[in-house]
N, C-alpha and C positions, 0 to 999 in steps of 0.2 A: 444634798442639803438636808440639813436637821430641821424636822419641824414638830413646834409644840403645841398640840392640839388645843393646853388652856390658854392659850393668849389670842386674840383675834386678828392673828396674821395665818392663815391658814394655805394662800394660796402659791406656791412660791413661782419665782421668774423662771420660765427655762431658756437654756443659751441659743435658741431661734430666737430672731425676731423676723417683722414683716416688713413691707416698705418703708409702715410710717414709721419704724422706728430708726432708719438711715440717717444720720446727719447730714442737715444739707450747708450748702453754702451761705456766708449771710445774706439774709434779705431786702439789705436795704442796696446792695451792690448792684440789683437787677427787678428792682419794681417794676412792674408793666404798669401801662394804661390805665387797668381798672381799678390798681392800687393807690394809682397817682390821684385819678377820682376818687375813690374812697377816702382818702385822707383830705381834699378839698371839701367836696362836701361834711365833715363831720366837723372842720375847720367852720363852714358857711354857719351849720346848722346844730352844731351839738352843746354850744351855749344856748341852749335851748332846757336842753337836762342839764340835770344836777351832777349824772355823776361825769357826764361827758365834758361839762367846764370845768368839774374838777382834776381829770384826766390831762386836760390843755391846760391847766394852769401848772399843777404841780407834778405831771406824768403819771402816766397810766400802771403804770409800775409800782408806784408810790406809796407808802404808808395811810397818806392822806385816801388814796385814790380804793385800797383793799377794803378800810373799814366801813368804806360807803360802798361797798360793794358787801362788804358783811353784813351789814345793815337790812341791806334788801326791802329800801323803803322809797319807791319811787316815787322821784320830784322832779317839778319843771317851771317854767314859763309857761302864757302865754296859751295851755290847754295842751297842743299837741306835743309841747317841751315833758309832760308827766307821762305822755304815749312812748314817744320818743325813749325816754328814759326805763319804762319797764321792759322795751327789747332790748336796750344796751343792756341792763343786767340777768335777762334774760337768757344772754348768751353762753354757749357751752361753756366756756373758759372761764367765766365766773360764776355757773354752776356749779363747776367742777373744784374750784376753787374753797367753794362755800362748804363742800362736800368734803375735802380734804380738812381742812378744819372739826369737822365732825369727827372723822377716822381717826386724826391725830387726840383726840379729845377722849373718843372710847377706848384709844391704844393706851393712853396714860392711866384710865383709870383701873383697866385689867393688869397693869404692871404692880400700881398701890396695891391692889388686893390679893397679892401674891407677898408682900411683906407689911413684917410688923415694925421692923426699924424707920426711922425715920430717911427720908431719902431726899438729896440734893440735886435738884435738875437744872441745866444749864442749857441754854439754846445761843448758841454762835453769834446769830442772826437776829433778835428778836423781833425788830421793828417795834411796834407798839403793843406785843404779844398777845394777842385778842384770844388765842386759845389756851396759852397758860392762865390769862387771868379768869377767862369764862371755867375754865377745869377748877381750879382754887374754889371759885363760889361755889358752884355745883357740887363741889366735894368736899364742904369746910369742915370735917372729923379727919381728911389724909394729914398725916404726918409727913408734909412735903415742905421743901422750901428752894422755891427758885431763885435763879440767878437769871435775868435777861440783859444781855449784853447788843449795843448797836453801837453803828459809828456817827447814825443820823441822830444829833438833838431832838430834830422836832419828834421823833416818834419815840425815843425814851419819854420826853413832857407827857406826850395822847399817853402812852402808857401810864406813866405817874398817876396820871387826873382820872383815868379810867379805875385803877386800880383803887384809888379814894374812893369811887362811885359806888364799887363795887363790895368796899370793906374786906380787902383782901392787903393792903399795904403792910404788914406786919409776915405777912409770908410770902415778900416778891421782891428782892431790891434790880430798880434797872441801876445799869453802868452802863459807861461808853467802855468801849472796847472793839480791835479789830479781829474778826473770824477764822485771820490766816495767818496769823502772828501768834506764834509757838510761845516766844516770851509772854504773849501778853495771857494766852490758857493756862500755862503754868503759873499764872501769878495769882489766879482767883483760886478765893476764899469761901468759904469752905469746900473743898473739892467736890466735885458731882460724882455723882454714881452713873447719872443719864445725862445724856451731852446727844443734843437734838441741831440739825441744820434743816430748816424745811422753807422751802421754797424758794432756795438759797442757789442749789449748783444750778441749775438752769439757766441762770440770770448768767453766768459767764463760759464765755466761749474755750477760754485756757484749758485743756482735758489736765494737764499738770500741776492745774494748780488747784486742782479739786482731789487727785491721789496726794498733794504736798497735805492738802487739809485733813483726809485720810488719816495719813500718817500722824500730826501732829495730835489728834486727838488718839489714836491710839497710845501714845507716849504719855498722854495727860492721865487716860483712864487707869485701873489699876485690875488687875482679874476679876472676872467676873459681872462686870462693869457694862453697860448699854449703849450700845450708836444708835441713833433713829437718824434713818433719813430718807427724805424724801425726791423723786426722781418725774421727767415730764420725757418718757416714751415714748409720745404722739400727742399733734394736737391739730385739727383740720383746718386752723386759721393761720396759719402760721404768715401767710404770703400777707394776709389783709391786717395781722398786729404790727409786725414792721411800716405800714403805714401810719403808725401811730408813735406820738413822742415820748420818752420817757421821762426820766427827772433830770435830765443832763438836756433834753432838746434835741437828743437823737434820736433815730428812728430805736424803736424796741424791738431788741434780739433777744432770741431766748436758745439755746441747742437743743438737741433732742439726742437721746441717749438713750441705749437699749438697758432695761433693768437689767438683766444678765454681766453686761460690761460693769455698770455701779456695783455690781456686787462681786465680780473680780475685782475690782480694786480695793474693794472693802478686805477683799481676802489677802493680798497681797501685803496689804497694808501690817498684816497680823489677825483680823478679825474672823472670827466663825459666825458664817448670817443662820442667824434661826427662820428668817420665815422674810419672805416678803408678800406683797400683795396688793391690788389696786385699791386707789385710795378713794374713788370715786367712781360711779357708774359708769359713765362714757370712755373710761378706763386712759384720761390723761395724764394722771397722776398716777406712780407708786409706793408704796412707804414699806423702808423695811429697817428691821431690826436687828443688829448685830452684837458682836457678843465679845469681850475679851477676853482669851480664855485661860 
């Protein structure tokens, strides 16, 4: 693997992994006891917090549910609902979370600062893109202009209204759009140079239809051109988040994938990975960046 000491992806994947990076079976097929509890009780007591009614209303997955986890402003009911709520976000997984947002924010800005031309980034996935919009204000002299694309309404809106707050609406258009639909990459205007998926393959189990995705954005980019993506190698909750619902009312699945494997398929796909590297301290998260060549 090639790696480019000016970008801050320094640390790359090697083709070990360790237990936690095995795929296991889904979890919601074999909850025990204490997961069954776990999910009663947060059910009993977690309209208590803020972000944990938020979690039960609209899924812990959810666009609704990340940005109040970006937020990082604990609220409650009742005294012990504001206690309650600064362990729920206290916890690894939306630490680590919070933290990958950061990685991805300082990866974009060493990308700008390596050109003069103006350049078109596009995220698959966007949601409500809390970190392309926070990069745009933070860096209002880049010559950038994104594209964020979802298939969920409500988080292109949060997006929209956020992007007014923020005084960045002139350099962000969302669309709906789907991720894995070749026609639909092909059809956007103006072309990216950077096509970003982040926090995206975890959420699906299909290994094939994360190389189809692969694939189809290598087709879309043109030489020379940027994959960013982001990967969940480990995560120690994994038994006790399936306890919990998502935005469909089923339990939340996530897979785990050795970085090593994401970046064979990256290579497969056509792509040269320049660097990968953990996106976060607790090292759940990866982000790497690939190359068209």
């Amino acid at each position: 693997m090639t790696t480019y000491p000016h970008l801050p992806l320094t640390t790359p994947a090697t083709a070990s992994s360790t237990s936690n990076d095995v795929t296991a079976p889904p979890r919601h097929a074999r909850l025990g006891v204490r997961q069954r509890l776990l999910g009663l009780g947060i059910r009993a007591l977690g309209p208590l917090s803020q972000g944990m009614r938020i979690g039960l209303r609209h899924g812990f997955e959810s666009g609704s549910s990340l940005d109040y986890v970006y937020d990082n402003q604990a609220q409650g009911r009742l005294g012990i609902g504001k206690v309650l709520d600064r362990a729920y976000l206290n916890q690894t997984g939306w630490r680590s979370i919070r933290e990958r947002k950061a990685t991805l924010k300082d990866t974009l800005r060493a990308l700008v600062a390596l050109r003069s031309e103006p350049l078109v980034i596009l995220d698959i996935a966007a949601g409500g893109g809390r970190y392309l919009l926070e990069f745009l204000a933070e860096c209002p002299a880049a010559p950038v202009q994104v594209i964020a694309q979802d298939l969920a309404p409500a988080g292109l809106e949060r997006g929209q209204a956020r992007a007014t707050q923020l005084g960045v609406t002139g350099r962000v258009r969302f669309q709906t759009g789907d991720a894995f639909s070749l026609k639909n990459l092909l059809s956007i205007e103006p072309r990216p140079q950077v096509v970003i998926a982040s926090g995206l393959y975890e959420i699906f189990l299909d290994d094939l239809l994360i190389q189809t995705s692969m694939n189809q954005i290598f087709e879309l980019l043109t030489a020379g051109d940027l994959f960013i993506f982001t990967n969940q190698p480990h995560h120690p909750q994994l038994d006790d988040i399936a306890a919990l619902p998502n935005r469909f009312g089923q339990p939340w699945q996530m897979k785990l994938r050795p970085t090593a494997q994401m970046e064979g398929w990256a290579r497969t796909a056509g792509f040269e990975i320049v660097s990968s590297r953990p996106a976060d301290q607790a090292g759940l998260f990866t982000l790497t960046i690939a190359r068209k060549p």
